[in-house]
RONUPA-999740 format. One record per residue (C-alpha): z, y, x; residue number from 1; residue in three letters. Coordinates in Angstrom, 1 decimal, decimal comma. Layout:
+--------+--------+--------+-----+------+
!     up !  north !   east ! seq ! type !
+--------+--------+--------+-----+------+
!      Z !      Y !      X ! NUM !  ALA !
...
+--------+--------+--------+-----+------+
//
This chain:
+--------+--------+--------+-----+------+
!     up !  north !   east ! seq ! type !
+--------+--------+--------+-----+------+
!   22,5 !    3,8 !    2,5 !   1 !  UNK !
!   19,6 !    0,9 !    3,8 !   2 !  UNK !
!   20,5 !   -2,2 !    5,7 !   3 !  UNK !
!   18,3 !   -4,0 !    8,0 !   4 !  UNK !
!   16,7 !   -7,2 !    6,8 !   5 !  UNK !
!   14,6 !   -9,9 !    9,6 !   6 !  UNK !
!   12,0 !  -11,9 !    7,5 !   7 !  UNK !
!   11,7 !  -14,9 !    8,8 !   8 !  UNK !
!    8,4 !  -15,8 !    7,0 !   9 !  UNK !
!    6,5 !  -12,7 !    8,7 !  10 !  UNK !
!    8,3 !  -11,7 !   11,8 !  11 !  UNK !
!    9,4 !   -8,0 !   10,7 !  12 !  UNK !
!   12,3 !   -6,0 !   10,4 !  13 !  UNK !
!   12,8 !   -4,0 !    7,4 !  14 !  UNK !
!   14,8 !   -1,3 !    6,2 !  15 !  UNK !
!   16,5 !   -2,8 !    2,9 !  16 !  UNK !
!   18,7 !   -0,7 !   -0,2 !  17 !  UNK !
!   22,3 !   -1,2 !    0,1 !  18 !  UNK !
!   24,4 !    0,9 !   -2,6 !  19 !  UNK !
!   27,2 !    2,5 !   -1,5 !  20 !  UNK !
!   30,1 !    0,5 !   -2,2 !  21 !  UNK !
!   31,3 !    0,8 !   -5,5 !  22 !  UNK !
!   28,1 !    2,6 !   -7,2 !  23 !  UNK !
!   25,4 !    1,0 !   -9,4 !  24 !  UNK !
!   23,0 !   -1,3 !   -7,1 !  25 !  UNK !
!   19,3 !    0,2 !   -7,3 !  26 !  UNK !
!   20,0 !    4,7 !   -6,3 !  27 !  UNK !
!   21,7 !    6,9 !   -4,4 !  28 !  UNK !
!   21,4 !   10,8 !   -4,2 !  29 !  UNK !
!   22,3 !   12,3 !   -1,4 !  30 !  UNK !
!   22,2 !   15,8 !    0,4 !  31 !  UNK !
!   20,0 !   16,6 !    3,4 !  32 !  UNK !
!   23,0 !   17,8 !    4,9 !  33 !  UNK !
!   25,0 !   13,9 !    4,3 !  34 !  UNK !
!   22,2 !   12,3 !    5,8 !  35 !  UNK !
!   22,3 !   14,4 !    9,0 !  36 !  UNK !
!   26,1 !   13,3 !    9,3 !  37 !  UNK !
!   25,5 !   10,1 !    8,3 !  38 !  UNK !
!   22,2 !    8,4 !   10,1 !  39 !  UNK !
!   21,7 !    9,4 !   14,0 !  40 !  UNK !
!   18,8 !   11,9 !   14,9 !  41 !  UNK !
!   17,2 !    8,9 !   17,0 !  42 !  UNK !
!   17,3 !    6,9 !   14,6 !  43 !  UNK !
!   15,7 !    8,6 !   11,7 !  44 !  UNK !
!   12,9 !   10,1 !   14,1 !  45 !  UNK !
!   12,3 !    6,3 !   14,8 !  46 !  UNK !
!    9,5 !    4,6 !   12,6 !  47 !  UNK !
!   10,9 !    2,9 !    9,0 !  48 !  UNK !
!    9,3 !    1,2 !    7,2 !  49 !  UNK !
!   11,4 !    0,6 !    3,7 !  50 !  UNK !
!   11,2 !   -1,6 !    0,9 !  51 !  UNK !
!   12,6 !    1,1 !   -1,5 !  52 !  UNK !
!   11,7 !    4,3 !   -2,4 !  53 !  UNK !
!   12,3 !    8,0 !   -1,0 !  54 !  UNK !
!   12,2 !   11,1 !   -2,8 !  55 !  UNK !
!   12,8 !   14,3 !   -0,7 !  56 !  UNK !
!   12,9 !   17,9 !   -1,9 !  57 !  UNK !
!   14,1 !   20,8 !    0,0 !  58 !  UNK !
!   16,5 !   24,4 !   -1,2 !  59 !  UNK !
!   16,2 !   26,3 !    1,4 !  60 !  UNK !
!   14,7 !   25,6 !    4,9 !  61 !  UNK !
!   11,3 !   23,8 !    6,3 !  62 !  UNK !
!   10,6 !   20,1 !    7,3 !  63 !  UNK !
!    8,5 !   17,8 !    9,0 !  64 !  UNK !
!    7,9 !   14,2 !    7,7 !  65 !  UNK !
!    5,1 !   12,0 !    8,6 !  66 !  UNK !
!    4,4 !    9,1 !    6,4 !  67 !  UNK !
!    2,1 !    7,1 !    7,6 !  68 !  UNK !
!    1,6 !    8,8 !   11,1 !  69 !  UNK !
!    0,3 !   12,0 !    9,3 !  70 !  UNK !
!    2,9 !   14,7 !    9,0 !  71 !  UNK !
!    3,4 !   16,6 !    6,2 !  72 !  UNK !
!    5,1 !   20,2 !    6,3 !  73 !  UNK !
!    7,7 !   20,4 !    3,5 !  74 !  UNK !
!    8,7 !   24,0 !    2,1 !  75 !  UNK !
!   11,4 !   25,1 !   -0,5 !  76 !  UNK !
!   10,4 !   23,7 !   -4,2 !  77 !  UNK !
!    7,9 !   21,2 !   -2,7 !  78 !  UNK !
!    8,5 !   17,5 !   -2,9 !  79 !  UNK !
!    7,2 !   14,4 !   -0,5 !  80 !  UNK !
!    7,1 !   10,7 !   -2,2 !  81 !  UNK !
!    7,6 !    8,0 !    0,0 !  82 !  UNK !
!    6,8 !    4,3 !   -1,2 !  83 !  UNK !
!    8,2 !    1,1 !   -0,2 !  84 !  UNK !
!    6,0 !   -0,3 !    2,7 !  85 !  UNK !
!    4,9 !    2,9 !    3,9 !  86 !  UNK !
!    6,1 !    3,8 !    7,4 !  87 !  UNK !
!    8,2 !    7,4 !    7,7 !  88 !  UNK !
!    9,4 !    8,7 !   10,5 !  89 !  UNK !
!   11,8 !   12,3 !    9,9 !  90 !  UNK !
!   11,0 !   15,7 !   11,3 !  91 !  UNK !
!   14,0 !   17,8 !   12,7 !  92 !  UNK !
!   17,1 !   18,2 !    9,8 !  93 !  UNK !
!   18,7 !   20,9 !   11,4 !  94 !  UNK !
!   17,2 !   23,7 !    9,1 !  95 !  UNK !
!   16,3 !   21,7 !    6,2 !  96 !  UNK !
!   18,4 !   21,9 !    2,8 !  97 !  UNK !
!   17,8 !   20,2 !   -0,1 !  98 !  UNK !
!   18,2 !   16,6 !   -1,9 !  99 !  UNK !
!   17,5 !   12,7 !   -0,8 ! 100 !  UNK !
!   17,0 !   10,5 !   -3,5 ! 101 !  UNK !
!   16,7 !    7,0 !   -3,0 ! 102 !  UNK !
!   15,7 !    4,2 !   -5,0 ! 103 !  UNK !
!   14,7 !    0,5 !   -5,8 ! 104 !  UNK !
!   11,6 !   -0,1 !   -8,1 ! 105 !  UNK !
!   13,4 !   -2,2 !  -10,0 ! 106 !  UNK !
!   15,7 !    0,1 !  -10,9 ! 107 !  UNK !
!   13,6 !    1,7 !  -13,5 ! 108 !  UNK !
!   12,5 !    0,2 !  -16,4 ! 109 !  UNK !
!    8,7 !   -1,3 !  -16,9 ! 110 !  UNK !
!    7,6 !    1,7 !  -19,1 ! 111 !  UNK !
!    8,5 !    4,2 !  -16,8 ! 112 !  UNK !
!    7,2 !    2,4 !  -13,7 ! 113 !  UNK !
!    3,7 !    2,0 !  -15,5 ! 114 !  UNK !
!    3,9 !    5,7 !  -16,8 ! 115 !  UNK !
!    4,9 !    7,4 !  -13,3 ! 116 !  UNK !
!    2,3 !    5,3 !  -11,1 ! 117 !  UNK !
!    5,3 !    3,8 !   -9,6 ! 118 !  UNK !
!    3,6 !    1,1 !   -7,8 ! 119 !  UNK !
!    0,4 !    2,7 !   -7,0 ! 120 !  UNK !
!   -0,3 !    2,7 !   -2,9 ! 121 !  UNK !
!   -2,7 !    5,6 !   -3,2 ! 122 !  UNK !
!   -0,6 !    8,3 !   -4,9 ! 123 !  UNK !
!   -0,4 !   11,4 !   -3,3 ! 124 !  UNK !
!    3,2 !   11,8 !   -0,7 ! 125 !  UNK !
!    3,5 !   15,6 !   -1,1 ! 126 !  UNK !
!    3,1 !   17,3 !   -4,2 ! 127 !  UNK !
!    4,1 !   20,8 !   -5,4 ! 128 !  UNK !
!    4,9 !   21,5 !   -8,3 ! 129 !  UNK !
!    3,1 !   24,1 !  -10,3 ! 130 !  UNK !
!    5,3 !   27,3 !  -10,9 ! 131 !  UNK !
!    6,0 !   26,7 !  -14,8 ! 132 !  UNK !
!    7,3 !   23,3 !  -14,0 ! 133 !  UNK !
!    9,3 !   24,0 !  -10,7 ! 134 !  UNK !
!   12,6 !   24,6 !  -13,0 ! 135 !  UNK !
!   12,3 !   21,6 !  -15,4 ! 136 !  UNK !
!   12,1 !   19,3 !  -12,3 ! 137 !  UNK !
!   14,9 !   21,4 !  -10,1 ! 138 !  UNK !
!   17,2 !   20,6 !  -13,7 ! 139 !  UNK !
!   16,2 !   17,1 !  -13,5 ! 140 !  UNK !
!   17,5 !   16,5 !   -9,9 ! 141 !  UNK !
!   20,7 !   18,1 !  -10,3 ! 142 !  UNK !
!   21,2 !   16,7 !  -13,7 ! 143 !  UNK !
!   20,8 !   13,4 !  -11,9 ! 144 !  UNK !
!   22,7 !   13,9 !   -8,3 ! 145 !  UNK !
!   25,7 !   15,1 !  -10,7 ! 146 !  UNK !
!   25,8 !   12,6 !  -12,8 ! 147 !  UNK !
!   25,5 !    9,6 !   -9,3 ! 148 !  UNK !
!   29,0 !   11,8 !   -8,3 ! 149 !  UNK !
!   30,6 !   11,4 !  -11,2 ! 150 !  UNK !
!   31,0 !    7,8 !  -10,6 ! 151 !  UNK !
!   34,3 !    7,2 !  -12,7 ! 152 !  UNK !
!   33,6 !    9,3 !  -15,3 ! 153 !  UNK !
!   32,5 !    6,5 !  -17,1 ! 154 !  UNK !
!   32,3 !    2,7 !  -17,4 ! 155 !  UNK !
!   30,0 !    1,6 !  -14,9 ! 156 !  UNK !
!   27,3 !    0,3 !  -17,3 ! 157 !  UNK !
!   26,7 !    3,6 !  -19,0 ! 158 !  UNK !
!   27,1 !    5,7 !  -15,8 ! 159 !  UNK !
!   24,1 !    3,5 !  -14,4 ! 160 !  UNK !
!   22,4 !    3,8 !  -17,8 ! 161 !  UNK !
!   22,4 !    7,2 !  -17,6 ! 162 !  UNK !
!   21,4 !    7,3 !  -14,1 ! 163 !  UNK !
!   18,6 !    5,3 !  -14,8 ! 164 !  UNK !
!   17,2 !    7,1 !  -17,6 ! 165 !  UNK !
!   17,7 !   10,5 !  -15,6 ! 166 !  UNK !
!   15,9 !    9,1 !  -12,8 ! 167 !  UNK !
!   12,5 !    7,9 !  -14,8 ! 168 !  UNK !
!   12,7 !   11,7 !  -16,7 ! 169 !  UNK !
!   12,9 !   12,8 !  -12,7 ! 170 !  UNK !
!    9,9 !   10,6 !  -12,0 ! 171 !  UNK !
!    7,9 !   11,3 !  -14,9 ! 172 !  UNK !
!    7,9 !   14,8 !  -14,2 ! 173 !  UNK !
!    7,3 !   14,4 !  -10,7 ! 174 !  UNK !
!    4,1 !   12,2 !  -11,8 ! 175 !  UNK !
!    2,7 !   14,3 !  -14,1 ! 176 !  UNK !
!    4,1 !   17,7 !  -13,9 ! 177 !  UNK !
!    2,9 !   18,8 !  -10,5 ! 178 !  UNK !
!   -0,4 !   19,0 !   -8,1 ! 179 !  UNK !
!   -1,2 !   17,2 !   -4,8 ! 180 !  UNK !
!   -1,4 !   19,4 !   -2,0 ! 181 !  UNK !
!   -5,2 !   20,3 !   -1,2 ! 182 !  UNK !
!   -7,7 !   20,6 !   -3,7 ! 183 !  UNK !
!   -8,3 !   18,5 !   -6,3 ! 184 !  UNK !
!  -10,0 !   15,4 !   -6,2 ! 185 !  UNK !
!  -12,6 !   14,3 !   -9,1 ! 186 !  UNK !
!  -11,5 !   11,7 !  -11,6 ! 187 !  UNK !
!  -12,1 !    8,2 !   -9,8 ! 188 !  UNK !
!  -14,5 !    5,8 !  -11,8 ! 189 !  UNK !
!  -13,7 !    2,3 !  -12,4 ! 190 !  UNK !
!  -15,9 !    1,1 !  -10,0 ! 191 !  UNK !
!  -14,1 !    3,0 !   -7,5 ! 192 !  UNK !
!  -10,7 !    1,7 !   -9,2 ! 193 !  UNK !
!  -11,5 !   -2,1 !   -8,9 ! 194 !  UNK !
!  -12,7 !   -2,0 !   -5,6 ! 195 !  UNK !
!  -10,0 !    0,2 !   -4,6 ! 196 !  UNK !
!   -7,3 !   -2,4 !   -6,3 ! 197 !  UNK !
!   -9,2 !   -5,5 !   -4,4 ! 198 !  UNK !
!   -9,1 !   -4,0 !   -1,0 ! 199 !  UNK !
!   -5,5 !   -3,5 !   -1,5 ! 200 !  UNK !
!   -5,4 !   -7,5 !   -2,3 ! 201 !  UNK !
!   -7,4 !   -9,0 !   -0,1 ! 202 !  UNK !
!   -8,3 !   -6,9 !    3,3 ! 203 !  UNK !
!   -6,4 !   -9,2 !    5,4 ! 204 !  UNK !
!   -8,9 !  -12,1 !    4,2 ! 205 !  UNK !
!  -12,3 !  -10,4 !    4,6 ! 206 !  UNK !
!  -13,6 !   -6,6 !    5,8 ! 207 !  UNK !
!  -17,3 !   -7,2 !    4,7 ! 208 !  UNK !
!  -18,6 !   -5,0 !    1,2 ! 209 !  UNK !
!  -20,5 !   -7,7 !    0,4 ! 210 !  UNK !
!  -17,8 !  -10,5 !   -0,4 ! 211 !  UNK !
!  -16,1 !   -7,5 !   -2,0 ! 212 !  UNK !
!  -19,4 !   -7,1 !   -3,8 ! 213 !  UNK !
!  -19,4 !  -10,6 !   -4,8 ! 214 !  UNK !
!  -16,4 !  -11,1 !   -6,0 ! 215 !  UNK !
!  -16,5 !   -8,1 !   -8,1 ! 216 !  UNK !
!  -20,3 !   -8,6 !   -9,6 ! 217 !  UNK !
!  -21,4 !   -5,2 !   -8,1 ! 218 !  UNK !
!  -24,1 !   -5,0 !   -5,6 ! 219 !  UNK !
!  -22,8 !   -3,8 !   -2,3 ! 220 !  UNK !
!  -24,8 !   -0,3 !   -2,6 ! 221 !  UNK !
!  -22,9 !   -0,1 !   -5,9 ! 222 !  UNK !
!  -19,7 !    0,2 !   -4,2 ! 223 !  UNK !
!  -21,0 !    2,1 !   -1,5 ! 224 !  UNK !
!  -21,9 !    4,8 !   -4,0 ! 225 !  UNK !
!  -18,2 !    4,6 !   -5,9 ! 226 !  UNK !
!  -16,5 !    5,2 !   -3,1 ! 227 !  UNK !
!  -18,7 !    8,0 !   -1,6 ! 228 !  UNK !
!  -18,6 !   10,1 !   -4,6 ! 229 !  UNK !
!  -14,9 !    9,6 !   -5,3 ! 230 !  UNK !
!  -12,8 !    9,7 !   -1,8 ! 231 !  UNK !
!  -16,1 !   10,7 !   -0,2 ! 232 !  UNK !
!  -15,8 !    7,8 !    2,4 ! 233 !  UNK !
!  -18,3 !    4,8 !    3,0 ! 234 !  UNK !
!  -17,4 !    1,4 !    1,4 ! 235 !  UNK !
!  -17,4 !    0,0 !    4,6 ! 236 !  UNK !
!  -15,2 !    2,5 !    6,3 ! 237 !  UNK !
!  -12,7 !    2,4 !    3,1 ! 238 !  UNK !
!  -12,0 !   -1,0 !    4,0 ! 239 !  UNK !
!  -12,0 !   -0,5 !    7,8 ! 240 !  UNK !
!   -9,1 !    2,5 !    7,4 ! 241 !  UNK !
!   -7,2 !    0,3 !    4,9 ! 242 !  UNK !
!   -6,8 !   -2,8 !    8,0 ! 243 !  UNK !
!   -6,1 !    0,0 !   10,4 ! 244 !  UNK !
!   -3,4 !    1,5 !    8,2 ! 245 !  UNK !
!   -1,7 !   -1,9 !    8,7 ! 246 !  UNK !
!   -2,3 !   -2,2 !   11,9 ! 247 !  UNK !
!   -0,2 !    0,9 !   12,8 ! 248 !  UNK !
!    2,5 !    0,2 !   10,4 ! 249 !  UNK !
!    2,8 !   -3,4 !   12,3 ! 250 !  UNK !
!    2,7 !   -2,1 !   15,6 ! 251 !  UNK !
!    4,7 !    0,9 !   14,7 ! 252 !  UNK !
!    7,8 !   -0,7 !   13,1 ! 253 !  UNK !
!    7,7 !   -4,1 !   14,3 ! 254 !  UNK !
!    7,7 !   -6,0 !   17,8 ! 255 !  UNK !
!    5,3 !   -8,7 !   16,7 ! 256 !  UNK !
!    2,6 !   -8,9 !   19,5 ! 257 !  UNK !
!   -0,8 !   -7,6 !   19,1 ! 258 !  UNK !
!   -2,1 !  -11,4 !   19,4 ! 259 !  UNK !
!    0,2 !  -12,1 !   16,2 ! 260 !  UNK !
!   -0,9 !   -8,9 !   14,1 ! 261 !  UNK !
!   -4,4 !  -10,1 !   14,8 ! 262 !  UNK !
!   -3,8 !  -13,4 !   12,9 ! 263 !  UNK !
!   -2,0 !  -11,9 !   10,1 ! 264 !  UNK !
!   -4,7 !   -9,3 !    9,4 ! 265 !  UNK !
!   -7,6 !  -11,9 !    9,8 ! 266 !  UNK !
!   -9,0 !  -11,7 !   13,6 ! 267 !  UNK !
!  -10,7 !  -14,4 !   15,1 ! 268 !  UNK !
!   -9,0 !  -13,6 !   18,0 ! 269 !  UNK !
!   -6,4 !  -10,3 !   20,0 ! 270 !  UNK !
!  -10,0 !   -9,0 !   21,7 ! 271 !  UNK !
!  -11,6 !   -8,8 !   18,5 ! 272 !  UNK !
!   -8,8 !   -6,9 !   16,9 ! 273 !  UNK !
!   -7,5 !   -4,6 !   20,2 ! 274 !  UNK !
!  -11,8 !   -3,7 !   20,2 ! 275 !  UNK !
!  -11,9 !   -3,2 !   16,6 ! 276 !  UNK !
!   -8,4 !   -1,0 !   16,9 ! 277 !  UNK !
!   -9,7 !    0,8 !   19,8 ! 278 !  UNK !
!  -13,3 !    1,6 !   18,3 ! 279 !  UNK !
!  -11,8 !    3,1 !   15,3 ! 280 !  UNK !
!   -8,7 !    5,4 !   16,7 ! 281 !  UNK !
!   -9,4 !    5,6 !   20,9 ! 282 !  UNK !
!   -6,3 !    3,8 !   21,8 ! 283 !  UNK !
!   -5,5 !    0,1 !   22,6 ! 284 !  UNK !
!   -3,4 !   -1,5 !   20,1 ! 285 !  UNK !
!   -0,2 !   -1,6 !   22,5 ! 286 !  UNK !
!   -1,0 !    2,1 !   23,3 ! 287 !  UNK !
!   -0,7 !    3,0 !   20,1 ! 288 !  UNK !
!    2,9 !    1,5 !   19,4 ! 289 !  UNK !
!    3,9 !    3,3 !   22,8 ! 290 !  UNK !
!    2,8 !    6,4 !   21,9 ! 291 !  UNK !
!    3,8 !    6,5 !   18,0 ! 292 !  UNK !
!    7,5 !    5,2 !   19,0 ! 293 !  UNK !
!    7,9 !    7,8 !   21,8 ! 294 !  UNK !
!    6,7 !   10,6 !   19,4 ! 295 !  UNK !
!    9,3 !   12,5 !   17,3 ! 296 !  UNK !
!    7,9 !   14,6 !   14,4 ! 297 !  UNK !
!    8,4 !   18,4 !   14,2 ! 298 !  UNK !
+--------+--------+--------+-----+------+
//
């Protein structure tokens, strides 16, 4: 199912996708059930981060998963996204039923990537799918984990032809055909969008609104305004969550030391980032590794 991967270039260990032997490089379906025999307990509760993707929907049962140290509660018919560089950590399997489906983005064709939101970092993890629509995308799961066992059953390039154009109708649907959990957000504005899309690029390099102002040809109270009325969060503190989201993945799933994850994420020095760390979640950078590696979810 995943291999482990050391990157030389930035110091982390990864979890990579390894095909089961034999089966088309790029998905795998699997039951909740295989993956309890087939992964240890401490090593799923352990934080992952992957460079492929995870789809999980359950049958019967109730699960924990956190993704990006918030858990999520997953119920019957419901269904939790995880993207590559995200960092999961699994709840308890022993009462959970239902379906793993794992995959590499570039697996699916471009269309469908574009169409599904395939690569976008803020999508929503756990959606539900509204009641009319809870069939179509049940069909399309098991139209797709039946068609990964029936390797065999034909030549290997249209059995992964298939598979592949199953899997986008899977992810389609998922996109499109269901609701994030909560209520709904307004539309974002393109304001919003832009900035949004140039923290994601570039919050390792600078956390002030104003270069992000600059570069963008807004005034800073522009942005601030954007991103208050669509995720209801100052510009300032936007940025802020996004280097502290990395921060915890770093110190979550690697053993880099705090002194290194301050240079990669732009520190002038480690007391400038553990302050910064501390100011914004109460806990010393090492602290926080200790305590999200010694935590197992629900």
């Amino acid at each position: 199912m995943v291999k482990n991967r050391h990157d030389a270039d930035r110091g982390i260990e990864e979890i990579s996708f390894a095909a089961p032997a034999g089966t088309p490089a790029g998905v795998e379906v699997l039951s909740l059930v295989d993956l309890r025999h087939r992964v240890r307990i401490e090593r799923l509760a352990a934080p992952q981060r992957p460079d492929f993707h995870h789809l999980i929907t359950l049958t019967g049962g109730s699960l924990w998963h956190t993704v990006d140290f918030t858990a999520y509660a997953l119920e019957p018919g419901s269904w939790l996204w995880v993207r590559p560089g995200q960092v999961q950590q699994w709840g308890d399997l022993t009462h959970a039923e239902g379906t793993l489906i794992l995959f590499r983005q570039d697996f699916l064709d471009p269309a469908t990537t574009t169409g599904a939101h395939v690569e976008d970092p803020h999508a929503p993890i756990l959606r539900r799918p509204l009641p009319e629509d809870a069939r179509v995308l049940r069909l399309a799961a098991d139209h797709l984990a039946a068609e990964f066992h029936a390797l065999g059953r034909l030549p290997l390039e249209i059995h992964t032809a298939a598979l592949r154009h199953l899997l986008a109708v899977l992810v389609l649907r998922l996109a499109h055909l269901t609701a994030p959990v909560g209520s709904p957000a307004p539309e974002p504005d393109t304001t919003y969008l832009r900035f949004r899309d140039a923290v994601e690029k570039d919050f390792a390099r600078t956390r002030r609104v104003e270069d992000y102002a600059d570069a963008l040809g807004y005034s800073a109270r522009t942005l601030a305004r954007a991103t208050l009325a669509s995720v209801g969060l100052g510009a300032k503190e936007f940025i802020d969550r996004r280097v502290v989201l990395e921060a915890k993945r770093l110190l979550a799933h690697s053993d880099q030391s705090a002194a290194r994850i301050a240079d990669r994420l732009g520190f002038s020095s480690p007391t400038h980032f553990s302050k910064y760390f501390h100011q914004r979640t109460g806990q010393t950078p090492i602290a926080f590794r200790e305590t999200v590696r010694g935590h197992t979810p629900r």
